[in-house]
Each structure stands twice: as structure tokens, then as C-alpha cells.
N, C-alpha and C positions, 0 to 999 in steps of 0.2 A: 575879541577878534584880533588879529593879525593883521599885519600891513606886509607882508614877504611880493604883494603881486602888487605893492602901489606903484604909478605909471603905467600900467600894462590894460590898455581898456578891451571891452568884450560889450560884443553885441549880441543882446539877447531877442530872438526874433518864434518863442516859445509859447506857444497858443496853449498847449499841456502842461500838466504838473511836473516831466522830467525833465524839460529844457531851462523851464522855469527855477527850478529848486538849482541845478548847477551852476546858473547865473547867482543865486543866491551864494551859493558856495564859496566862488569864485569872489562876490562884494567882500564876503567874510574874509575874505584873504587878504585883501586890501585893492581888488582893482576894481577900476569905475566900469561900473558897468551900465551901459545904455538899454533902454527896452523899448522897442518899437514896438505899440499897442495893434493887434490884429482886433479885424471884425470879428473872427474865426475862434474868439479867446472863448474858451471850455471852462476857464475857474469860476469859482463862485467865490462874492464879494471877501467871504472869509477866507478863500485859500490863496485868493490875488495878495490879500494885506500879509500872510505867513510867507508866502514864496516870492515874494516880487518887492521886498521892504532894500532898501539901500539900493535902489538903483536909481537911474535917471529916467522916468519917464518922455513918451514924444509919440505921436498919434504915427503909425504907420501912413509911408508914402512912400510908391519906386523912386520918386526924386531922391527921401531924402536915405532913403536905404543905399542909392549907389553911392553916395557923398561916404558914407560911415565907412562903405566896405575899403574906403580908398584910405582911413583914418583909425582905422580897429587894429589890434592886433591879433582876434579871434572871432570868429563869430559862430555863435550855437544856433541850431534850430530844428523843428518838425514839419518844414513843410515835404509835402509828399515828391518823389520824383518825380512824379507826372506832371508838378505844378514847379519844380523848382527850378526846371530847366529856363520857363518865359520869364522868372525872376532872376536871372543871370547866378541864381544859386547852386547848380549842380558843381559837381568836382570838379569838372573839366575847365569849366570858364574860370572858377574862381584860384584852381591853380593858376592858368592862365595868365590872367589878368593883375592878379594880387600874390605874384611868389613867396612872397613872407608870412604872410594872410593863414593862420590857425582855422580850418574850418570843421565844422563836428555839425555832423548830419545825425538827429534822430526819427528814426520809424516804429513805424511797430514792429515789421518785421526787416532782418538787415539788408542792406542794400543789395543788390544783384538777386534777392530770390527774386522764387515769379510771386509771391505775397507782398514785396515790396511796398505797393500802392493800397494796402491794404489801410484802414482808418487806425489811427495812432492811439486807441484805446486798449485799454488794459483787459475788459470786459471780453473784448472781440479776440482780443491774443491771446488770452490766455484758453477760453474757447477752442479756438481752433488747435491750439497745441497739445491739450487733454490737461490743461491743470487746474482746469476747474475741477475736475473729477477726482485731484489727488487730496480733497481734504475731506472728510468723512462727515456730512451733516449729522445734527443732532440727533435729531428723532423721525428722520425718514432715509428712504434711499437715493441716488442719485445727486448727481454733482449740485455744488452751491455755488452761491453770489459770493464770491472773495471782497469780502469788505476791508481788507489792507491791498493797496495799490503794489502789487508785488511785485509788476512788470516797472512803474513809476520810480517805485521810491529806490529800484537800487539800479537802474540806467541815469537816473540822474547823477549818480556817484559818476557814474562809468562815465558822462560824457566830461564831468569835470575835471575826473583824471585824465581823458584825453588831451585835454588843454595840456593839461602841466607837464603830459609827456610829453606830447610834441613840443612844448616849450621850452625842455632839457633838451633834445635832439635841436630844433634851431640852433640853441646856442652854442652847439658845435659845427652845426652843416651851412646856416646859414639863408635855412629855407625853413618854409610855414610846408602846410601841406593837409592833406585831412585827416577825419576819425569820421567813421560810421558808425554805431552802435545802434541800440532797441531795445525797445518795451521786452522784445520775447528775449534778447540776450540776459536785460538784467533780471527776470522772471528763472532764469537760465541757473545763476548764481546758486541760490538757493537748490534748484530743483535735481544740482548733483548729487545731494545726497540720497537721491531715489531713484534717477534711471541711471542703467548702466549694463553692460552685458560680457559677458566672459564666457570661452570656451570652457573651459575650464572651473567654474566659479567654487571659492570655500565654500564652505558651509555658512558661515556669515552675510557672503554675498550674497548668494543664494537665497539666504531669509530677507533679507532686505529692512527696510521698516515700512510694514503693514499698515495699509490706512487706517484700519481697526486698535494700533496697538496704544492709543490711548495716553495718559499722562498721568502724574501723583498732586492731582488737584482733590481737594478738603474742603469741606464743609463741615464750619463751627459751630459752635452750638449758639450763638444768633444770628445762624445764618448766612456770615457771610464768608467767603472764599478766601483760602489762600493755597499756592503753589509750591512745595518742598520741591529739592535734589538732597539725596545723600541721605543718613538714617536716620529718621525719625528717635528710634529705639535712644538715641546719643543724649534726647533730655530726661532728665531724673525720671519727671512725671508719667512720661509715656511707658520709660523703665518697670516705673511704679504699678501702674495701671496693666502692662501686661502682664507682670509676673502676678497678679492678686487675681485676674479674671478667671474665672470657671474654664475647666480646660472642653467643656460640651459647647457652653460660650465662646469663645475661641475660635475653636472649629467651625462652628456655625456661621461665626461673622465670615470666617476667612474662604470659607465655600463661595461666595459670592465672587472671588475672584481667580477660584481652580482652573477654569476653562481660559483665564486671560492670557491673548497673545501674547505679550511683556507682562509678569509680574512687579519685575520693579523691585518691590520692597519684600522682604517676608512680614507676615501676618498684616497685609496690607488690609484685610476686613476688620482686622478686630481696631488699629492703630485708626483706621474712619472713625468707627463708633468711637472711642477714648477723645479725639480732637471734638468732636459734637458732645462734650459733657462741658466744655468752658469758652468763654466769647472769644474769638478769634486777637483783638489786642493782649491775654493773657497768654494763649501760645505764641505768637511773634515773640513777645520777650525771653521765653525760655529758650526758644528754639536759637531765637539769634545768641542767645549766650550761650550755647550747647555747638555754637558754630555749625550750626544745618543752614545751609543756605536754604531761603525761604523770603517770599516777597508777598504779602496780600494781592487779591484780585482786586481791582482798584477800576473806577471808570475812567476814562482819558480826560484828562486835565488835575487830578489828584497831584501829578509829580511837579507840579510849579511849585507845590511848597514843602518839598522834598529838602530835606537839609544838605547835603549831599549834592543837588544841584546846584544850589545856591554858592556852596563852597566851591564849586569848580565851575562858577558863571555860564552854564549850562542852562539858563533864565536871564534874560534880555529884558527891559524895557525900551519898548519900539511907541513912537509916536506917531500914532496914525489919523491919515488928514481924515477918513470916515470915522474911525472909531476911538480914539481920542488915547492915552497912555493907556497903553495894553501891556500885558506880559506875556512873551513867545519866546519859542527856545532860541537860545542862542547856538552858534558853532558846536557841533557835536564833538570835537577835539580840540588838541591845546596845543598852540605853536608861538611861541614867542615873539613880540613888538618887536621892530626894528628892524627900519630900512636899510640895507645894503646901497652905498654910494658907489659909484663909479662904475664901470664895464666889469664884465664875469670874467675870472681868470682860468678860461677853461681853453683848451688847445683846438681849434679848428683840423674837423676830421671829418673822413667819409663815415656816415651811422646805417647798419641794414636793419635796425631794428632799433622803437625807440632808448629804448635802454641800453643796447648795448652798451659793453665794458664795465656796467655795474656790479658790483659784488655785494651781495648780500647773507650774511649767518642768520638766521631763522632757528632761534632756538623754543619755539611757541611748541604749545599741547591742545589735542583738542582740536576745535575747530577755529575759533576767534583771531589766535595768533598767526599759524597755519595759511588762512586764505590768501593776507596778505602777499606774503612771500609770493606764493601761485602767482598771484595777479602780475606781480611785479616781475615773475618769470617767464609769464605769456608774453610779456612786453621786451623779451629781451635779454633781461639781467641775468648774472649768475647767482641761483640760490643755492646753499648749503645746510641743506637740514642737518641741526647738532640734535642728536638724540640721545638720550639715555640707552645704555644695554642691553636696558628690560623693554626698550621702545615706547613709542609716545601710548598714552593708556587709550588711545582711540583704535589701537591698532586690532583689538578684538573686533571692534566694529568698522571692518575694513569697507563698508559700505557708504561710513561717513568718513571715514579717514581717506579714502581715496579721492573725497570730491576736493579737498585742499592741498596736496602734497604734489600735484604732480611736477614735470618739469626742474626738478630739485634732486642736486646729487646729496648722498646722505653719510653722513660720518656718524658711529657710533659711539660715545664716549663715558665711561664712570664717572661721573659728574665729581663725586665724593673719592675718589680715588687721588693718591698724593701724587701721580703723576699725570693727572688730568690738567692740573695750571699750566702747564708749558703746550698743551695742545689748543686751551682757550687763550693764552696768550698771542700764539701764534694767529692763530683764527681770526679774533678780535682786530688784529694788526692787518692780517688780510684784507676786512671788512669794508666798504661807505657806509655801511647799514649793519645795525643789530638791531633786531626784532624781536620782541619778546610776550608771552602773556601771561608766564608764570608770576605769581604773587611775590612782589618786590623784598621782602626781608626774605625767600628762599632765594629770590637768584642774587643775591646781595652776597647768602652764606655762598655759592656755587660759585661765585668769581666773576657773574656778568652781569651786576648792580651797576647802576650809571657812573658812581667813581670809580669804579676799577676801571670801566670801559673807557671813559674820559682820560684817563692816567696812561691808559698804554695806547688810543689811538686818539689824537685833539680833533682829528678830523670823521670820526664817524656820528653819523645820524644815531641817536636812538633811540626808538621809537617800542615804548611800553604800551598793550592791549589789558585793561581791566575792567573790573567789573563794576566799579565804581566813582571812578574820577581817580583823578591823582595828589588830591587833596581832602581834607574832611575825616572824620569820626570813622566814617569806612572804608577809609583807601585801601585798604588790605584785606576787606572781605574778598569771601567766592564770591561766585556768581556763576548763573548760565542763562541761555537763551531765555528759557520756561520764568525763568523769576523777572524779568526785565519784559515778557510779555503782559507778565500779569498785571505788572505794576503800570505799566504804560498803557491799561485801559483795551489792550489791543485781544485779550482774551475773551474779555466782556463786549469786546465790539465785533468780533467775527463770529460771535456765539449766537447773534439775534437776540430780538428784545424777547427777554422774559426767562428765555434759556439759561441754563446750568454755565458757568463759562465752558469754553474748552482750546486748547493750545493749540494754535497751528504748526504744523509738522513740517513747514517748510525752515524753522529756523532762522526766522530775516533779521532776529536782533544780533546774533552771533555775525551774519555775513554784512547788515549794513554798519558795525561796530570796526569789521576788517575794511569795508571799502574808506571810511573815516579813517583809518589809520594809513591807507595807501596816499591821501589827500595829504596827510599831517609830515608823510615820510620825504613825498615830491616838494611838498613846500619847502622844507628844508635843507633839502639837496638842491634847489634854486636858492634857495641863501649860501649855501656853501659855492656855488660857481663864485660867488663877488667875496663871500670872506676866507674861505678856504677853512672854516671852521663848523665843527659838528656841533648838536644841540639836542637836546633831551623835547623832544613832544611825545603826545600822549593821545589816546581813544580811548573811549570806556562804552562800555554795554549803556551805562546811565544817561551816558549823551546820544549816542546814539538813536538808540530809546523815546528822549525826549526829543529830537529832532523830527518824529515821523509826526508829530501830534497835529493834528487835523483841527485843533480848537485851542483855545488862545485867552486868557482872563482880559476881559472887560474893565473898563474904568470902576463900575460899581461891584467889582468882584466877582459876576457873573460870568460864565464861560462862553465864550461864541457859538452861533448854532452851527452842526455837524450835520453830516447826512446820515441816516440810521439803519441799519437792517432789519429786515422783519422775521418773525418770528421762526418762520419755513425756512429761512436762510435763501429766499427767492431773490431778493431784490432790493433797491433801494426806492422803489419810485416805479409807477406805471409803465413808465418807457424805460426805467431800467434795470431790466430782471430776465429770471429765466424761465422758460415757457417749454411745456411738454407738449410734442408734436404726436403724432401717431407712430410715428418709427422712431421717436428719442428724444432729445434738448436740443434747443436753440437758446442762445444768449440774446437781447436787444440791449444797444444803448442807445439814447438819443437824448444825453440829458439837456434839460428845459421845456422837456414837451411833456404836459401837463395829463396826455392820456396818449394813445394810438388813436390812428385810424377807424372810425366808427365800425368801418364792413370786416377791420381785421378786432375781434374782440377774442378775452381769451377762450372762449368757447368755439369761435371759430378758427383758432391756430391750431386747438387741442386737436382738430378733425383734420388737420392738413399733413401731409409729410414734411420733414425740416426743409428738405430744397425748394420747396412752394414757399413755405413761410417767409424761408429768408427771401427767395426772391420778391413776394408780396412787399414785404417791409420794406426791402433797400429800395423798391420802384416808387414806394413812396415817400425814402428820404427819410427813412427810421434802418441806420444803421446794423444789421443782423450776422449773425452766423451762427451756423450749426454746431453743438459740443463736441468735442472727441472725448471717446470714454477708453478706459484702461489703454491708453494710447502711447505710452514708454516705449516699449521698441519699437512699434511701428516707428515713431519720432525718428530714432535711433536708426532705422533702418531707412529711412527715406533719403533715395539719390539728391533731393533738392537738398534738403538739408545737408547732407554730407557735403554738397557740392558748395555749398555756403558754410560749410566749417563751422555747424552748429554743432557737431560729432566731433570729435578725437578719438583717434582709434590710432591702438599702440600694440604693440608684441609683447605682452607681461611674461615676469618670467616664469611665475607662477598661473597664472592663468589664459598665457597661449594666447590668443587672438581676445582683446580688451575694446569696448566701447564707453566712450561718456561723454559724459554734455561739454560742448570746445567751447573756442573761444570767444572774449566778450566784444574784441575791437576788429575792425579791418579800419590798417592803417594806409590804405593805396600801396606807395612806396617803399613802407618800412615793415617789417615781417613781423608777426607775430606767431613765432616758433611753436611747434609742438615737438619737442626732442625726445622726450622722455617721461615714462608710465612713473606711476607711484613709486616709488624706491621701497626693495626691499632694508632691512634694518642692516646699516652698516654696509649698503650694495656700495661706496666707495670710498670706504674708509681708507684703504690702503692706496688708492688714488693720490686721494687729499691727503696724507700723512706725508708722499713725495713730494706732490707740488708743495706745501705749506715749509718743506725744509727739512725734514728728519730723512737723514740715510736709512742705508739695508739695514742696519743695526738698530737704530734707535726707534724704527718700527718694529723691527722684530722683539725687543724689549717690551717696548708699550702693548704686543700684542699679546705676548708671556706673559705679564705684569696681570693681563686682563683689563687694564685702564682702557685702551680701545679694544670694539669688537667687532671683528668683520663677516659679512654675509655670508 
């Protein structure tokens, strides 16, 4: 843990998992954070002890709530508008009354729609938005129970960055002010990489990625699961095995997979069969020494004794008053001890946006690296996408490449070209921030390794995205999403008991690994107001990963109990699951309630239409609503939505009139921009070659040369 936030205290007033976990955040950071115990609290014993560990408990009272708001310098919370206003909580008082006063409103849905007052569940939001229906169940039709908190786990990021934004803007304006965010904004996060709309759209977009299109998950030959990226064909054996197989064999296996939306791999039937001839421990070792990135499917709680964790303190021991020395994940990134003394030496100015005057180089691939940049560009900043020539390798799948790049002017550069040094030098010098997720011995060869970066700017952040920690035996493995699913239990857990695993396609280890890394970036850039000096932090997939973990090792070694999915992918529990109505789904949660309503059973919801149902249920205090199915553009097209800035819509230059999922904050006072669509490759290279300092000549040179290359 870090101390960057000690003196700085925060009230956490979090009935839910995602107010809760950013107060968590925010302890790890180093501030004291207060927690006023609601009646209204939703966790259960074992997720109160993971998300509420280092703070200062205190039994909820209006007394003593008005006392703190006059003593905090933040305060987070979920209660609903309709409730927040008698608790002198809404925006308006709290600006009001407490001008310095950091305040961050969570909902389910953002503030000023007409859903606002809607119930702060995940269940219910995600329902209503159609993303229950974007993940493909096993072995039936129609939408599932999301057994990872999708809307939770990455609004909690969101409301903590909110803190630490508004917390750079104070120290220049001299004022607090709010953050609203949501379950369905952080839900949001992820879900760019599937809705989106274009006049125009490639061929790429166009295709999209298919609920259908599946993943390169194996079964061993005992049975048990592991997850590859990249070739199989790269270890000897599999080498072996396919050039020796019968070529009628061959064929045959690989029929099974002719019709597949994504192939993926070639002879992906026959390389099945070959993995099911040996135990799943004898391919990890070949594979991992064949450099295929590749993680076992694993149940949650497996990565406590994760080597690799261990090395990058990504495992805590927490002493709990109910459950006695336990092991829980620690901080999912790394920011270095040590207090900043005295006042920030930053210049008092007007701010229209938290970030403003930030400058950041974003030289990430992919998605992990990428997000961040975004985030910090919605909020403000100046980003500079450094691309390589041949472009970032996401850019064939401009469906995912467009959910992280936006807001970002883009320079194109020969990395490896001998007059590339003087455009990264330049750049570098530009910079507060380098970001990066390329694997550290190549950007080391490329010139933006953290001593080169230290050498030519003492005062930039830099902040590394990998796959594996920044310490350990595999600091310098790959990595993706799909392997850090596996391994984190979270494939086996969305899959139902009994079920095959299988990957969720929202990709929340890549995007909660970027909102970690926006955490590690702001921390640091508040150390830098008091020392005027830059620092190396770090995010990794592995932390990340092990931050979402829902269960925790017990004194005697045993893992804490979890809630479980069934087999149907229905539910977790009587009152929390989904129910087929005569015209479609409905979602229910009401967790603690041991059944329904005797007269509502499921044979009598199955004969009602959903708007009965839900109404039936909500009159009797079992929270409901109806699914939305293939509901993407509707989303996209809806006046509320857009009027709430759940949409970004841009003028591409390549595809004419562009839609995608917006932004994650409403800051009241301070803007959070939408300037600008994806950048074509090199759309301002010859921009930034003037501003950064080269005349008409020695851009016309670098662009001769082919060292930069413009749109």
C-alpha cells in the first residue's frame, strides 16, 4: 500500500459493493477513511470483511453524518436521489454548504436520467440496459445471471478516480465540487467494445464480435481446462502431433470447427484432440516455455498462492475481527511509500475540465494500455497516441480498437528508425505522463524504458500496464484478458456449476487492469504537485485479476463462502435470478430473501407478461425488471440516453456520422469533453511535429526519411 492520500480523509456512506470498494481504494492509498454503517447494507459477511477492511467503522446517524461532512475532504456514496436530498446529500447543498467538500454520487443509473432512482443493483441495470443478453449461455437460449458484478466492480474504479480528479483540480481552483457516476456507466466501460454504430461502417465493424463467437478454451486429458492466446502449433509437441496425424484424421477433427464464427487458430479440431492426450500441468510447461501465452482455468481463490502475486504483494494479510488472519488481495497496482511534506507547488488557476493542461504520450497496444489514456482524456487531458507505421495491431479489429483510442491526437512513428530518437525525445519532454503496456525489455530497446524516460524528463509519471506484475519470474510475460479470466476463477464462475468454463466477452480483466492504472497515474501526479518529481508505478492484469476475488483464505486454509451460479446460468438464489415471463425475461433481486412471495411462484410469473411480473414483485418489495434483448442500438439511439451522455457521437472521417458508448463521469462544473473520434493512423502527425519543435524542413525530412507517417 501507499500513503500519496495520508491526511486526506473520506467518508464512505456505501450500502453497495461499488462505493464500498473505492473507499477501499482510496484506505490503500493512504487516507483514513470513515464508514458510516447503514441499515440498507447489501454485503454479505464475507464481502463487508474484503471491501470495507482499513477503514474506521461508526453506526450510521444524521447527527453524526452532518459533523463529518463539515471534517471530510470527500465523501462517496449510493444513496438514491429521491432519498438524498432529506439527507442534505444532493449536489446542490453539499456544494453549498461545504465548498471544498469532494462529493461522488453513485447510482445505478446517472444522475439526471429519468432511471435515476432506479435500485443501485447490478442485476436490475444491467437488465434493463440489454447486457444481460450480451453474454451467450451455455447450453440454452436467452440472456443469463452475470455472476461478475460488471456494473460494481468497474464504477468503483470510476468513483475513486473521481476523488483524485477533483482532487488535482482543487489544488489548483481551490474548490471541492462533485462526480456522479454508475453501475450502468462502469457496465459501460467494457460494453464499448460491442455497441457502436456507423454510417458508414468497415467491414470489421460491421462484423462486430458475435455473442456466438466463442474462445480457445481446452480440455486435457484429465479433464481439466486451460485457456491459450497466440499458436498453439509454437510447442514442439503439438508440432509433433500434428505433422504425424492422419490427414482423414485431421480433417475430421477440424470439421467440428468449419462453420465457427471466429476460427481463431488453424486446425483448431485436430490441436483439441492432441491437448486431451496429456494432463493439463504437462502442457502449461511446454506451452509456457514455447512463449504461448496460456493460464489454467482455475476456481477463484487458486491465485493467493500464485508466485507472481506474492512477488508483487498483490496478497495481503488482513486481520479480521470475525474471521481471524485471513489472506485477501491486496492493491491491484504499485505506487510508491512516501509522504509529500508541505503544500503542492502548483500555480492557482481557473480549471474547465478536471485535467485540464495535462499532457499525456500514450504509447500502449491493444486494449489494456489504450483505455487508460481515454479515461484520462475524457477528463480533460491532452493525449497523444505514439503509434507505430503499421499501427496499433488492434486496428484490424477497429471494433475494439475504437472502444479505447478516442479523444487522442495520433502521431505516427518508426519506432526502430534512426531518426525516431529525436521525435521520442521530444515527446517524452512534452509529456506529465508516459503510459505504456508494451513488454518492458522492447520498450526499453524503442527508447521509452523508464531510464531513458527518467534521463530526459525527472518530472514525468510513468506508468507501465502488464501482464503480470512488475516484479517476479514473469514480469515480462504476455498476457490477455482470456488468461487472467481463467486463472482468476471468473471463467469457472460465470460458466455455472457443472458447466464447461467459458469466457466472458465483455473483457473486464483488460479494462479493470486500465482503470488501476488511471488510480496508480493520479496518485502520482498528487505527489508530483508537493515534489515536483516523476515516478515509475505500475498495473498489471495479475492484480487486477486478483482484486475482483469474491472469497478470501481463512485461518485454517479454507476459502470463504461465495455465492454460486446454477447450473442454467439462472440465478444465484430464489429471489435472485431470472424468470421467463410469457412475452420474455425479467431479472428479480432481493438478496436475503429466502424464497418470493408464496401467490408469485415460478409457475405463476411463467403465465404472466413481464410488466405484471415486475409490477407484482416491486408491490411487494422484491425488487424487478424486465430484460432488454438485442438492445445495442436501441441503447444508442435512445433521446434519454444521449441526453445523459451515455452516447458519443462524432463525425469519423472514415465512417461519416459514428456512435459509441460516452462518458463515464458528470463532473457538474468541470467538462468532460468529447473532441474527438478514434484517430486515423498518423491523423496529426504533422500537427505535433510543429508544436513539439521541428520546422518545414525537418518535418519534411522525417516524413522523406519515412521515420514519421502521416494520414
Amino acid at each position: 500500500m501507499t500513503d500519496v492520500l495520508r491526511g486526506f480523509k473520506v467518508l464512505d456512506l456505501g450500502a453497495g459493493q461499488a462505493v464500498s470498494a473505492a473507499g477501499l481504494l482510496l484506505a490503500q492509498s493512504g487516507a483514513t477513511v470513515i464508514k458510516l454503517d447503514r441499515d440498507d447494507a447489501l454485503l454479505s459477511p464475507e464481502q463487508d470483511a474484503l471491501w470495507n477492511r482499513y477503514k474506521q467503522r461508526e453506526p450510521f446517524s444524521t447527527a453524526r453524518l452532518d459533523a463529518l461532512l463539515g471534517e471530510v475532504d470527500a465523501v462517496i456514496h449510493d444513496v438514491l436521489p429521491a432519498a438524498a436530498g432529506a439527507l442534505g446529500l444532493d449536489s446542490a447543498t453539499l456544494s453549498a454548504r461545504h465548498p471544498a467538500l469532494i462529493h461522488v454520487a453513485v447510482g445505478g443509473w446517472p444522475a439526471g436520467h429519468p432511471s435515476e432512482n432506479r435500485p443501485v443493483s447490478d442485476a436490475l441495470v444491467l437488465a434493463e440496459a440489454g447486457l444481460l443478453d450480451e453474454q451467450k449461455a451455455v447450453a440454452r437460449d436467452g440472456p443469463v445471471w452475470l455472476r461478475f458484478p460488471l456494473g460494481s466492480a468497474h464504477a468503483g474504479y470510476l468513483a475513486a478516480i473521481g476523488v483524485l480528479a477533483r482532487l488535482y483540480a482543487r489544488r489548483r481552483t481551490g474548490k471541492g465540487g462533485p462526480v456522479a457516476t454508475s453501475l450502468l456507466q462502469g457496465a459501460l466501460i467494457p460494453t464499448a467494445l460491442i455497441w457502436h454504430r456507423a454510417d458508414r461502417p468497415s467491414p470489421a465493424l460491421k462484423f462486430g464480435f458475435p455473442k456466438d463467437a466463442g474462445a480457445t478454451l481446452f480440455e486435457c486429458g484429465d479433464g481439466l481446462w486451460m485457456h491459450t492466446m497466440g499458436q498453439p502449433i509454437k510447442a514442439p509437441s503439438v508440432a509433433r502431433a500434428l505433422a504425424a496425424m492422419d490427414p482423414d484424421t485431421r480433417a475430421s477433427h477440424n470439421a467440428r470447427y468449419a462453420n465457427a464464427v471466429i476460427k481463431y487458430i488453424e486446425d483448431r479440431g485436430a490441436i483439441e484432440a492432441i491437448f486431451k492426450t496429456r494432463p493439463r500441468s504437462e502442457w502449461l510447461e511446454e506451452l509456457w516455455a514455447s512463449d504461448v501465452p496460456v493460464q489454467p482455468v482455475q476456481n477463484m481463490g487458486a491465485l493467493y498462492d500464485d508466485e507472481q502475486a506474492a512477488a508483487n504483494s498483490y496478497v495481503v494479510v488482513v486481520e479480521d475481527a470475525r474471521f481471524g488472519r485471513t489472506r485477501q488481495p491486496g492493491p491491484p497496482m504499485q505506487v510508491a511509500s512516501g509522504t509529500p511534506t508541505g503544500q503542492p507547488m502548483v500555480e492557482a488557476c481557473a480549471m474547465a475540465s478536471p485535467l485540464q493542461g495535462l499532457k499525456i504520450a500514450d504509447f500502449g497496444n491493444f486494449l489494456a494500455g489504450p483505455l487508460a489514456p481515454q479515461l484520462l482524456a475524457d477528463m480533460g487531458a491532452d493525449v497523444v497516441k505514439v503509434e507505430s507505421t503499421t499501427g496499433d495491431p488492434l486496428r484490424h479489429a477497429d471494433w475494439a480498437f475504437n472502444g479505447c483510442q478516442r479523444n487522442k491526437r495520433d502521431i505516427a512513428v518508426a519506432l526502430k528508425h534512426p531518426d525516431a530518437g529525436k521525435v521520442l525525445e521530444k515527446l517524452i519532454g512534452w509529456a506529465d505522463v508516459v503510459h505504456h503496456n508494451q513488454r518492458m525489455p522492447a520498450a526499453e530497446k524503442l527508447g521509452f524504458g523508464w531510464d531513458a524516460v527518467r534521463a530526459t524528463n525527472p518530472r514525468a509519471v510513468y506508468c507501465h500496464v502488464n501482464s503480470y506484475g512488475p516484479q517476479g519470474p514473469r514480469k515480462d510475460w504476455p498476457g490477455y484478458d482470456q488468461l487472467f479470466q481463467a486463472a482468476s476463477g471468473w471463467e469457472a464462475a460465470n460458466a455455472g456449476e457443472g458447466n464447461r468454463p467459458t469466457w466472458c466477452r465483455f473483457g473486464m480483466m483488460d479494462h479493470l487492469c486500465a482503470l488501476a492504472s488511471v488510480v496508480a497515474t493520479l496518485l502520482a501526479l498528487l505527489r508530483r504537485d508537493a515534489t515536483g518529481d516523476g515516478e515509475f508505478v505500475a498495473a498489471s492484469l495479475l492484480g487486477g485479476s486478483l482484486a475482483t476475488m469474491e472469497t478470501f483464505v481463512l485461518p485454517d486454509g479454507t476459502l470463504a463462502a461465495m455465492t454460486r451460479l446454477d447450473h442454467d446460468q439462472i440465478g444465484i438464489g430464489p429471489a435472485q435470478r431470472l424468470f421467463e415471463c410469457a412475452d420474455g425475461w425479467i431479472v428479480v433481486d432481493a438478496p436475503g430473501r429466502d424464497a418470493l412471495p408464496g401467490e408469485l411462484s415460478e409457475t405463476a410469473i411463467e403465465a404472466m407478461t413481464k410488466a405484471a411480473a415486475v409490477a407484482a414483485l416491486t408491490a411487494r418489495g422484491y425488487p424487478a425488471a424486465a430484460v432488454a434483448l438485442d438492445n445495442g442500438a436501441a441503447f444508442l439511439a435512445d433521446p434519454d440516453n444521449r441526453a445523459a451522455r451515455l452516447v458519443a457521437s462524432f463525425d469519423h472521417p472514415a465512417y461519416g456520422g459514428y456512435d459509441q458508448v460516452g462518458v463515464a463521469w458528470s463532473f457538474g462544473d468541470l467538462a468532460t469533453p468529447l473532441r474527438r473520434p478514434p484517430p486515423l493512423l498518423g491523423e496529426h502527425s504533422a500537427q505535433l511535429l510543429e508544436e513539439l519543435g521541428f520546422d518545414a524542413d525537418a518535418r519534411a525530412a522525417l516524413f522523406a526519411a519515412e521515420a514519421v507517417k502521416a494520414a
